[in-house]
Backbone as numpy.savetxt, mean C-alpha at the origin, in Angstrom:
# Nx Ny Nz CAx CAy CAz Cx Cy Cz
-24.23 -3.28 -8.52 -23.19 -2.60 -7.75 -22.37 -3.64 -6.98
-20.73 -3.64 -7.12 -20.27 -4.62 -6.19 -20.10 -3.82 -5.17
-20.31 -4.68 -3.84 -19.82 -4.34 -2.50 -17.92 -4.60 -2.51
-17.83 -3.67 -1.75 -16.29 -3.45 -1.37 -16.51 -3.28 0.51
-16.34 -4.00 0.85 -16.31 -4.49 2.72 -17.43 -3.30 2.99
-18.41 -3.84 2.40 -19.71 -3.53 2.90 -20.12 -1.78 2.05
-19.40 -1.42 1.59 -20.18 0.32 1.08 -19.56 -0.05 -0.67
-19.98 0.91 -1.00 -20.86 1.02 -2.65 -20.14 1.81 -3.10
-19.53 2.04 -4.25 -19.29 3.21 -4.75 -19.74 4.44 -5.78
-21.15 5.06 -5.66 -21.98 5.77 -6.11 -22.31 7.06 -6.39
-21.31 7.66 -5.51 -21.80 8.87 -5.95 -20.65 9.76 -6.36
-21.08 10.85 -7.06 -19.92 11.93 -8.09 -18.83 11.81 -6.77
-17.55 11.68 -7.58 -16.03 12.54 -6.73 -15.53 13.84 -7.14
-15.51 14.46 -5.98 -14.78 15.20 -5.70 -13.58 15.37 -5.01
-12.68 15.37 -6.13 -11.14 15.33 -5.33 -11.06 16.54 -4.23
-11.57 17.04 -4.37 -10.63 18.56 -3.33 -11.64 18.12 -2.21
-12.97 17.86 -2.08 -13.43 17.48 -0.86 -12.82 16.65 -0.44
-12.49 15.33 -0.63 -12.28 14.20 -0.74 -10.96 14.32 0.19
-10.01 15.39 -0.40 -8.61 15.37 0.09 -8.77 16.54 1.43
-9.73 17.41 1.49 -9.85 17.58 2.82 -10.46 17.45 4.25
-11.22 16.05 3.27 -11.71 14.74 4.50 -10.81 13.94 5.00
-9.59 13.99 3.98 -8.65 12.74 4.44 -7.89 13.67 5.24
-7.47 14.73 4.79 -6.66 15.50 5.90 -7.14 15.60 7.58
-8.15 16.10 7.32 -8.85 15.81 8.81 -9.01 15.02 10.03
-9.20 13.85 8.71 -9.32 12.31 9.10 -7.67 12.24 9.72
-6.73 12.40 9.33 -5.26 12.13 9.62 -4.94 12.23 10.72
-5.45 14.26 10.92 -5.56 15.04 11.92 -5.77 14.28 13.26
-6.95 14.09 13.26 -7.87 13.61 14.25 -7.58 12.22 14.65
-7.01 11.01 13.59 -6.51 10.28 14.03 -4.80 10.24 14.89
-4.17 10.77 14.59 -2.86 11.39 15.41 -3.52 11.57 16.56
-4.45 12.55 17.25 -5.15 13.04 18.43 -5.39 11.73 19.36
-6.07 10.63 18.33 -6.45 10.12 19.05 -5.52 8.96 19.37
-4.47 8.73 18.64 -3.57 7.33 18.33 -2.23 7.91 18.52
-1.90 9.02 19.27 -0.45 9.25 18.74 0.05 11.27 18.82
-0.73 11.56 19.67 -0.44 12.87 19.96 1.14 13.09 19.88
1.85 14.02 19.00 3.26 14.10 19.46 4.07 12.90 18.22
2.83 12.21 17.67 4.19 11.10 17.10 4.83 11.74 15.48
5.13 11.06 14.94 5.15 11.46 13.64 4.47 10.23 12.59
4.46 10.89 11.20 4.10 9.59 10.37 5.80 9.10 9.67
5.30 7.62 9.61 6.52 7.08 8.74 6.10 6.21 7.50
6.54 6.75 6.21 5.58 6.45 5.17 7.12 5.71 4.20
6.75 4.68 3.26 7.87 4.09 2.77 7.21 4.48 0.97
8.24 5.25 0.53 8.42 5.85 -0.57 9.17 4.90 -2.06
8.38 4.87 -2.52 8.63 3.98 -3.64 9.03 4.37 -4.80
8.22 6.15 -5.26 8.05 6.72 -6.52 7.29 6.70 -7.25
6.28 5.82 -6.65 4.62 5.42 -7.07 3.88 6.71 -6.86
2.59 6.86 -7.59 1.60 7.43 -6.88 0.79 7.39 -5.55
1.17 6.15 -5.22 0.00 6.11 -3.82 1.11 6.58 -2.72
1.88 6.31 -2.78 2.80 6.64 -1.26 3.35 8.25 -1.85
3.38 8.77 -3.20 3.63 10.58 -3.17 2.17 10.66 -3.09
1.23 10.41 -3.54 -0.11 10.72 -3.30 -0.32 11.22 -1.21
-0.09 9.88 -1.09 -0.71 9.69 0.96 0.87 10.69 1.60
2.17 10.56 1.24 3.40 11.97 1.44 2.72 13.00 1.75
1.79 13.20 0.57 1.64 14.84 0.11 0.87 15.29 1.37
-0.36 13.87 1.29 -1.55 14.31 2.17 -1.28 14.80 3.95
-0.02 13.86 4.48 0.59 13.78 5.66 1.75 14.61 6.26
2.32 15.48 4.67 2.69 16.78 4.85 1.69 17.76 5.22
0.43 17.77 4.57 -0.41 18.70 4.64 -1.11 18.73 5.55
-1.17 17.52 6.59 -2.15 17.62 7.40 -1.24 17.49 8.92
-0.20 17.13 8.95 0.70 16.94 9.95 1.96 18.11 10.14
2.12 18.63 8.80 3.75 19.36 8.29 4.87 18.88 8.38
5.70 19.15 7.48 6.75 18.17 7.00 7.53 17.83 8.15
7.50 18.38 9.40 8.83 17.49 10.33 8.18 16.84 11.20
6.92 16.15 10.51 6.18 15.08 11.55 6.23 14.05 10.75
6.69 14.22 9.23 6.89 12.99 8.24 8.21 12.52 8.08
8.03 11.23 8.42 9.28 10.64 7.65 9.75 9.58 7.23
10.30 9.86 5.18 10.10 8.98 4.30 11.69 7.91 4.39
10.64 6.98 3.87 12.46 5.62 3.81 12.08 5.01 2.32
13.27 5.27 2.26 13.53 4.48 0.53 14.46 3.34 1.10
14.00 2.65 0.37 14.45 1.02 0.59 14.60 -0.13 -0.51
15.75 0.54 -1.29 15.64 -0.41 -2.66 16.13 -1.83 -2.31
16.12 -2.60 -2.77 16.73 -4.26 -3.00 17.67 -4.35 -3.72
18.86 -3.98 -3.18 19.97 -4.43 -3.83 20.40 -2.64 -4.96
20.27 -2.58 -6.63 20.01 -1.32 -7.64 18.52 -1.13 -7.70
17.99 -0.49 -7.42 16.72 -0.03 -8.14 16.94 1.14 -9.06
15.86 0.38 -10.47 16.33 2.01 -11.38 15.54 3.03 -11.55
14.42 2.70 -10.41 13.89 4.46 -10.31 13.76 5.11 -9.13
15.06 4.63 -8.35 15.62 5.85 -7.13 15.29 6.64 -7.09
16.03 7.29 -7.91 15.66 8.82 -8.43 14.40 9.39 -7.98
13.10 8.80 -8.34 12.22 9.56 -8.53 11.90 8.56 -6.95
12.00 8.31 -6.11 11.73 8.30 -4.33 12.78 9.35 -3.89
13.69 9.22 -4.37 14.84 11.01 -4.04 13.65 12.09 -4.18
13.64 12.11 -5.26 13.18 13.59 -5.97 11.76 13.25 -5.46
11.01 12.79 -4.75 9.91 13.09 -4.48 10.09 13.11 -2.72
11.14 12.87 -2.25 10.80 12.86 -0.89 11.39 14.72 -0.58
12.61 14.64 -1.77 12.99 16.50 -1.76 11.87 17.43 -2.03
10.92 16.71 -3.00 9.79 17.80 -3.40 8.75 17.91 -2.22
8.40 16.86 -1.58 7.86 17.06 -0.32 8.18 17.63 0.97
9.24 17.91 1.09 11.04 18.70 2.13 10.68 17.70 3.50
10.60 16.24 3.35 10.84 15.73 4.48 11.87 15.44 4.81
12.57 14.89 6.18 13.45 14.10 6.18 13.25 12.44 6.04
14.43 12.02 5.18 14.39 10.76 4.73 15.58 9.95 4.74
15.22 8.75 4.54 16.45 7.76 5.30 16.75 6.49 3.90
17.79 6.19 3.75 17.80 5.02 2.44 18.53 4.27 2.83
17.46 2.87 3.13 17.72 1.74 3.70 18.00 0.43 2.74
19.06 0.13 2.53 19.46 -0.83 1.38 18.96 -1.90 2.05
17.87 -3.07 1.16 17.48 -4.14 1.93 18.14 -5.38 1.14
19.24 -5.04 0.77 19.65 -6.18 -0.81 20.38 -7.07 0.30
20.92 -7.03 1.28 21.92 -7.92 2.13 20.51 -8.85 2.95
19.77 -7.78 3.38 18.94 -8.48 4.02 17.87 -9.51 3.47
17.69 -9.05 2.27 16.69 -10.07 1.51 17.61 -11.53 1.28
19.16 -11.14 0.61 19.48 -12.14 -0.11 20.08 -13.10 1.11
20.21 -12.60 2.28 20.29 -13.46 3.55 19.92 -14.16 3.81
17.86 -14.02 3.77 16.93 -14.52 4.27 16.74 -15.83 3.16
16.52 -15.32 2.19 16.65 -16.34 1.17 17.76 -17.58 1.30
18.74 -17.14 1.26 19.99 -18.09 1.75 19.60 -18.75 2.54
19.30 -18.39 4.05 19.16 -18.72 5.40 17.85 -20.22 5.05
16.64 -19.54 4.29 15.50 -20.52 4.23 15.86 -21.66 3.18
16.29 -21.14 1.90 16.95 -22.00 1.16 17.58 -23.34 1.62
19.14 -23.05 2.42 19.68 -23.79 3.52 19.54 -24.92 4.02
18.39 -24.36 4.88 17.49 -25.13 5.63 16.88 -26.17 5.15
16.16 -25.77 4.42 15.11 -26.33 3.55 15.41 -27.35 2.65
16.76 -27.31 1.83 17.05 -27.89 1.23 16.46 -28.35 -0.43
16.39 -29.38 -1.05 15.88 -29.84 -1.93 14.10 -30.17 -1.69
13.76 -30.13 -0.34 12.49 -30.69 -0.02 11.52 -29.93 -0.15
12.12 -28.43 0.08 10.48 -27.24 -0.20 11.09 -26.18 -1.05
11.25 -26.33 -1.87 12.25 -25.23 -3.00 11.17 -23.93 -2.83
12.09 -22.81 -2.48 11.10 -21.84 -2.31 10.22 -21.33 -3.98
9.36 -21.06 -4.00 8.13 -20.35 -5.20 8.45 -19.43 -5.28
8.40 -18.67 -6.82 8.29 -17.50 -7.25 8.08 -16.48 -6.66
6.53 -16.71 -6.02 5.35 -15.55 -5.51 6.48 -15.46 -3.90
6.76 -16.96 -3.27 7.58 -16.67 -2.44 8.66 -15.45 -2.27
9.40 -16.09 -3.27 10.42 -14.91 -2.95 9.83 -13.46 -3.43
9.15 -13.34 -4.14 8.96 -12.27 -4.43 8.28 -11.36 -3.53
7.68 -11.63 -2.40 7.12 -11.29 -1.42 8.32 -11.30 -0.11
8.87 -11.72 -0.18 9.96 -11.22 1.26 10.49 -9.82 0.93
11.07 -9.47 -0.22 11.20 -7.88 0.12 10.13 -6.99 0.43
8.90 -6.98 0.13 8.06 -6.24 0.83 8.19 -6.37 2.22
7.94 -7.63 2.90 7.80 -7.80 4.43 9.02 -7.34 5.01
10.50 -7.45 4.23 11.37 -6.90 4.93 11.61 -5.68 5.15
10.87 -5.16 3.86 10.58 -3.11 3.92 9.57 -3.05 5.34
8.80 -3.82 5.43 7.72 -3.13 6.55 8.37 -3.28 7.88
9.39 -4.37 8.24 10.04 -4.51 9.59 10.92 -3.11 9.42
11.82 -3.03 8.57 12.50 -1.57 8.54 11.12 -0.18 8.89
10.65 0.11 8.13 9.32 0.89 8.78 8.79 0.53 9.76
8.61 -0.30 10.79 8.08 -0.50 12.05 10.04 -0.09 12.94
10.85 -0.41 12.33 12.35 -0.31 13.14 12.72 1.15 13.48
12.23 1.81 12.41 12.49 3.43 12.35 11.44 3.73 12.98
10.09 3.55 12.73 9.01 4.33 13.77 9.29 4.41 15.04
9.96 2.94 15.33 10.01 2.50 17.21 10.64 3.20 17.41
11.67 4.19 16.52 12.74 4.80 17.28 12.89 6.27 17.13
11.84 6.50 17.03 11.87 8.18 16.80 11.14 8.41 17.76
11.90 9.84 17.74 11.46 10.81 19.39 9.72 10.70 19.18
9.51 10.79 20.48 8.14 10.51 20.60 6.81 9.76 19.70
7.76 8.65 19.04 7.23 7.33 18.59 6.94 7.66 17.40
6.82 6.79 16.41 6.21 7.32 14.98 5.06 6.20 14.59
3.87 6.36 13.60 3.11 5.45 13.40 3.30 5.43 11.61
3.11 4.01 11.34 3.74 3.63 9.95 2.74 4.00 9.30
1.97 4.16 7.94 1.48 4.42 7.14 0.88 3.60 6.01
-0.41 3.10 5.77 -0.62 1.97 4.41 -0.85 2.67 3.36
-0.69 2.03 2.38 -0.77 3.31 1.43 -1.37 2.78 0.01
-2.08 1.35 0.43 -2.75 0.69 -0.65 -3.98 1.63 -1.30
-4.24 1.19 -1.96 -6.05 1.54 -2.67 -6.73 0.93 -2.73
-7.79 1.03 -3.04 -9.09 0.19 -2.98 -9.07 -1.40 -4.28
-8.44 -0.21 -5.28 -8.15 -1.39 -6.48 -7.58 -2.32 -6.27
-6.21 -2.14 -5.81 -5.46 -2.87 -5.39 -5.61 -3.92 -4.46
-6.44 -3.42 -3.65 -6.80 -4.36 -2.52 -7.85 -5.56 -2.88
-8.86 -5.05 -3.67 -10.24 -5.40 -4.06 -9.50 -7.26 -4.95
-9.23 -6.55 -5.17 -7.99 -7.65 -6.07 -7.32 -8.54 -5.28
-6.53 -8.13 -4.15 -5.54 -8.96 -3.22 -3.91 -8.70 -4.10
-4.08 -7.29 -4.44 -2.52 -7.63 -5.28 -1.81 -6.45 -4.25
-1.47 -7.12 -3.07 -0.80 -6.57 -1.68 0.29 -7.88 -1.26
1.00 -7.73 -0.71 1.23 -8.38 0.05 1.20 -8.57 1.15
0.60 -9.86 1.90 0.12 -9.77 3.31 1.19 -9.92 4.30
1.07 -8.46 5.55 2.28 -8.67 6.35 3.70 -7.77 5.82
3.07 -7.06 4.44 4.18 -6.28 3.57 3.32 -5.18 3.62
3.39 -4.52 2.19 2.82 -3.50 1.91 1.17 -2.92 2.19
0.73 -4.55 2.73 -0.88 -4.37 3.34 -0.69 -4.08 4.51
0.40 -3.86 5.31 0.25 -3.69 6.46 0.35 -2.16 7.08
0.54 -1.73 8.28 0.66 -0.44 8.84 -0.52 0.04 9.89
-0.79 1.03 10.31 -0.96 1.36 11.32 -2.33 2.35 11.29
-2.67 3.09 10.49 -3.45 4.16 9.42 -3.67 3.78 8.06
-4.81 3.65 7.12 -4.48 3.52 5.86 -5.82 5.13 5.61
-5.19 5.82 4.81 -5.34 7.11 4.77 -6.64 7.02 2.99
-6.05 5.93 2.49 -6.41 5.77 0.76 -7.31 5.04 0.70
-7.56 3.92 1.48 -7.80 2.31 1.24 -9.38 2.49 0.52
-10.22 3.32 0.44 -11.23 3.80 0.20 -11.40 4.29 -1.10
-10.55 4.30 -2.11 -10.23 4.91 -3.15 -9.63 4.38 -4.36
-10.22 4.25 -5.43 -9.30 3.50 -6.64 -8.51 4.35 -7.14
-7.77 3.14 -8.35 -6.79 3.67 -8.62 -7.13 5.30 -9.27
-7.90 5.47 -10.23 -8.83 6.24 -10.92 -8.96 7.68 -10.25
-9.48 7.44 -9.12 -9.54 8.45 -8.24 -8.38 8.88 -7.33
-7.64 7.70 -7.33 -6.28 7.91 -6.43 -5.72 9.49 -7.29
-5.31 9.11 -9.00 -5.23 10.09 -10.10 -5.91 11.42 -9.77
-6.75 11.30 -9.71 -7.73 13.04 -9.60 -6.81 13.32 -8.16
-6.72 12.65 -6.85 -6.77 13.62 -5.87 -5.06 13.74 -6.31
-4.26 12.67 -7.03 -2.79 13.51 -6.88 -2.83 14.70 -7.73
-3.67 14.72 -8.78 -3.52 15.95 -9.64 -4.25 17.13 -9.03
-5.44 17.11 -8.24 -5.66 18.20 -7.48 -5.18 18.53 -6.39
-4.00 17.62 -5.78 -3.34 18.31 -4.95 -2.05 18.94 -6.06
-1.65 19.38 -6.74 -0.83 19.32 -7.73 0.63 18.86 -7.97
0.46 17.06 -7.88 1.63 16.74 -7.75 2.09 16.36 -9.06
3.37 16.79 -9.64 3.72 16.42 -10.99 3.42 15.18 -11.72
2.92 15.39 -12.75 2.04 14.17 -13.52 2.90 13.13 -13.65
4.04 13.26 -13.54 5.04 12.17 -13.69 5.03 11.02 -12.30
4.76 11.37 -11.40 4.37 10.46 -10.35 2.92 10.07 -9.96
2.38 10.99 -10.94 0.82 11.08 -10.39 0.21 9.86 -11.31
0.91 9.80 -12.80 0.34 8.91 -13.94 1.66 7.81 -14.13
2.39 7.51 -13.41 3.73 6.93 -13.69 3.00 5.69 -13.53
3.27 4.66 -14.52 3.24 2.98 -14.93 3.24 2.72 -13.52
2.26 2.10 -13.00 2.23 1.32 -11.84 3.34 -0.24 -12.09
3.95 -0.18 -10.86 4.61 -1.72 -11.12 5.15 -2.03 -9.97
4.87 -3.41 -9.16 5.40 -3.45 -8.10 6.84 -3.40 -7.43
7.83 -3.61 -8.73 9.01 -3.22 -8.36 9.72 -4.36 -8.37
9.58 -5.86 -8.32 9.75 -7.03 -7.84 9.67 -8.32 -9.17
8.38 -7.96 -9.62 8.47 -9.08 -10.96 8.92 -8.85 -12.11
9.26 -7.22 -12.38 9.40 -6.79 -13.88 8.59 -6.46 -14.59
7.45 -6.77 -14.51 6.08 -6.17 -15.07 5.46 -5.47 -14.78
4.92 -4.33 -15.61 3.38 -3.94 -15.10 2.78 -4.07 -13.91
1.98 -3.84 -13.36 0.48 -3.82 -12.34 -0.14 -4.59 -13.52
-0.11 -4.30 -14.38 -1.33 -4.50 -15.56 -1.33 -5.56 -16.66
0.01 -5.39 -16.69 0.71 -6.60 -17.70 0.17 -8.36 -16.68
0.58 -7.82 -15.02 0.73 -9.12 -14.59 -0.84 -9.42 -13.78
-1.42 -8.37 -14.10 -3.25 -8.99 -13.52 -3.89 -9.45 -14.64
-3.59 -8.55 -15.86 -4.50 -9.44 -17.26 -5.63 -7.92 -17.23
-5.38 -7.14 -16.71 -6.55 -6.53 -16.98 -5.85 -5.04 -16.81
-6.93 -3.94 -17.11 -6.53 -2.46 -16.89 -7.23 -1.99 -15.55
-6.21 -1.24 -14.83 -7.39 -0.77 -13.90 -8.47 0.53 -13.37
-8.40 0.94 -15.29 -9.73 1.24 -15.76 -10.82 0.71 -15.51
-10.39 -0.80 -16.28 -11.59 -1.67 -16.58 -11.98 -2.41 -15.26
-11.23 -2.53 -14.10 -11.12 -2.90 -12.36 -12.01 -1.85 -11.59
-11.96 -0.29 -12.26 -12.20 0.81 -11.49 -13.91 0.73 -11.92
-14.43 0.66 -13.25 -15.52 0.73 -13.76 -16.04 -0.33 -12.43
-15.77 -1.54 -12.83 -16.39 -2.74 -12.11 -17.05 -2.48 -10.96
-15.80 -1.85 -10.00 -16.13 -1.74 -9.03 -16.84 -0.70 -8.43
-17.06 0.12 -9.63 -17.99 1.73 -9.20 -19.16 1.09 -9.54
-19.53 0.45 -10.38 -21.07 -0.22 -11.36 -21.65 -1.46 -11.37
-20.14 -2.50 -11.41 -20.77 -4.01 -11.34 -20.72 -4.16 -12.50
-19.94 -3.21 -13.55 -20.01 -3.88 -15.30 -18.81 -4.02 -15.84
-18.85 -5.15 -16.30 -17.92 -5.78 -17.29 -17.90 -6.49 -18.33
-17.66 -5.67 -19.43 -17.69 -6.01 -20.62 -17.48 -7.20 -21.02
-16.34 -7.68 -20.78 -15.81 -9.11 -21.10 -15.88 -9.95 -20.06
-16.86 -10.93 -20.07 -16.93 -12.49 -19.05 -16.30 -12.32 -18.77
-14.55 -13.07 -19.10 -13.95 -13.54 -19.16 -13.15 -12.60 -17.74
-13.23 -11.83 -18.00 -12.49 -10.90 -17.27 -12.97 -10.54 -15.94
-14.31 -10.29 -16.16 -14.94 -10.34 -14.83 -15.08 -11.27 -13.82
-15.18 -12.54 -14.55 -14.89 -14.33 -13.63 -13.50 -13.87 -12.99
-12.76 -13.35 -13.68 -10.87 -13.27 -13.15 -10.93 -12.11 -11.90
-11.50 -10.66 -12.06 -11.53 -10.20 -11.07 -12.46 -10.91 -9.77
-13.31 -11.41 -9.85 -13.99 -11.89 -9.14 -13.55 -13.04 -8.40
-12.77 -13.49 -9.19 -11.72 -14.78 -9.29 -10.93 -14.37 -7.89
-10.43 -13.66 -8.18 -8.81 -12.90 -7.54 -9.75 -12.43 -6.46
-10.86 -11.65 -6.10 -11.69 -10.81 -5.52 -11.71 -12.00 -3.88
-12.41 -12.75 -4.07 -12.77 -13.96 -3.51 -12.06 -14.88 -3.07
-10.32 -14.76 -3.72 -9.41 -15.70 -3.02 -9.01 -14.75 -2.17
-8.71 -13.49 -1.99 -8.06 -12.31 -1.66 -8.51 -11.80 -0.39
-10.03 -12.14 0.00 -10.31 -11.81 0.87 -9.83 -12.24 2.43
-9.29 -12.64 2.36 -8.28 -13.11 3.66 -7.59 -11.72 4.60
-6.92 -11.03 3.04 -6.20 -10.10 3.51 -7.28 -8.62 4.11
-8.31 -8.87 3.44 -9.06 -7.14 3.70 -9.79 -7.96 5.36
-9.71 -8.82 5.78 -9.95 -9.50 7.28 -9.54 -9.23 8.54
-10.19 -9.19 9.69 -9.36 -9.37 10.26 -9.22 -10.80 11.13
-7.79 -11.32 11.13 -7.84 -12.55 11.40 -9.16 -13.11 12.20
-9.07 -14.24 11.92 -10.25 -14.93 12.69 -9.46 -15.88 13.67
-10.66 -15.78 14.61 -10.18 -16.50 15.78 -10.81 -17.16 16.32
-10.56 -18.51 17.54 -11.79 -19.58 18.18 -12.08 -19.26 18.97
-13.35 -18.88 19.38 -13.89 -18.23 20.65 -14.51 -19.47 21.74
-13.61 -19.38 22.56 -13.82 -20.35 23.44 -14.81 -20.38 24.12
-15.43 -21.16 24.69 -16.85 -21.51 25.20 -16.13 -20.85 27.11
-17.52 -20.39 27.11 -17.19 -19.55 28.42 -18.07 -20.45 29.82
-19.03 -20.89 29.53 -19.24 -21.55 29.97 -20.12 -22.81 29.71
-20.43 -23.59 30.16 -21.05 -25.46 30.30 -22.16 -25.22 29.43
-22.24 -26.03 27.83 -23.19 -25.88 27.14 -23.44 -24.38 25.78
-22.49 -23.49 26.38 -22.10 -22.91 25.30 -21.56 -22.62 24.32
């Protein structure tokens, strides 16, 4: 069995329990973090953010949610962050981040010159972080405060295929407990159209796949991590691989604890 930050994943799921533990859980966290606030969840067209929508309509009601679409510049599946923030009846906001990304880039570029040419993974990671300052910009400013929303999975995370300070970040993570696998069952037993529920995972940013760009399925990620089995070496060294550099992000920072007193 692999450990995932200390618990196991063993026993039968049940989506419909499952989704009215998390509701609860939501509930009760608002009570305790945020009486009065709302949630602010950033809508992609993915499953995990209509998946954690659905859940934060249901456990909050729709005029305590509210979604931001935030493409980079054209994105070509708008549409379906439209049509899923209408199918959910929140109010929602569409925040073009294409000026702001290609700014920042400029701005560091600039600077920097010929001496630290920015990396791939670099740039490809500033539009996430610039989506999460927009979601912390809108929370700060709604009537009686709003708290942002994570909306990773367990797979995803287990892996490190987040970005840290981007899409790993927020305030609540409602999913983080859950693979991709199961993410599937609870969108289909809450009954959200299969088209967002089974839609090609892809981060939006490299052009590829989720799947194309890990080398693996996350079938074969989900097994692993429910059992500890993997068919192919090769594959399992790689999750394990990724598992182990990654852990930085499922952390919480570390820090030097200063000696308090003489000899300690």
């Amino acid at each position: 069995m692999v450990e995932y930050m200390g618990n196991t994943m063993s026993v039968p799921f049940d989506a419909e329990s499952e989704i009215e533990g998390i509701k609860n859980w939501i509930r009760k966290w608002f009570e305790e973090n945020g009486p009065g606030a709302g949630a602010v969840i950033g809508l992609s067209g993915g499953k995990d953010s209509t998946i954690v929508g659905k859940l934060l309509v249901d456990a909050l009601g729709a005029e305590r949610v509210t979604g931001v679409l935030m493409p980079d510049g054209v994105q070509a599946d708008l549409n379906d962050s439209l049509s899923v923030a209408k199918l959910l009846g929140i109010k929602y906001y569409v925040v073009n981040i294409g000026g702001a990304t290609a700014g920042l880039k400029e701005g560091i570029m600039e600077a920097c010159g010929d001496g630290l040419p920015l990396g791939r993974d670099a740039l490809i990671n500033i539009p996430p972080r610039i989506r999460m300052s927009v979601l912390y910009a809108i929370a700060q400013s709604l009537p009686g405060g709003g708290r942002v929303v994570n909306t990773c999975n367990m797979s995803e995370d287990y892996i490190g295929y987040s970005t840290k300070y981007g899409d790993a970040a927020g305030d609540f993570s409602p999913c983080a407990d859950y693979t991709v696998t199961q993410m599937k069952q609870i969108g289909d037993a809450l009954g959200l159209p299969a088209q967002y529920v089974h839609k090609t995972p892809s981060d939006g940013l490299s052009g590829m796949s989720d799947e194309d760009k890990i080398g693996f399925s996350y079938e074969t990620l989900d097994h692993y991590i429910e059992t500890g089995e993997c068919e192919d070496a090769a594959t399992k060294e790689r999750i394990d691989r990724m598992h182990r550099a990654n852990l930085h992000k499922l952390r919480l920072m570390p820090k030097y604890a200063r000696r308090t007193a003489e000899g300690d």
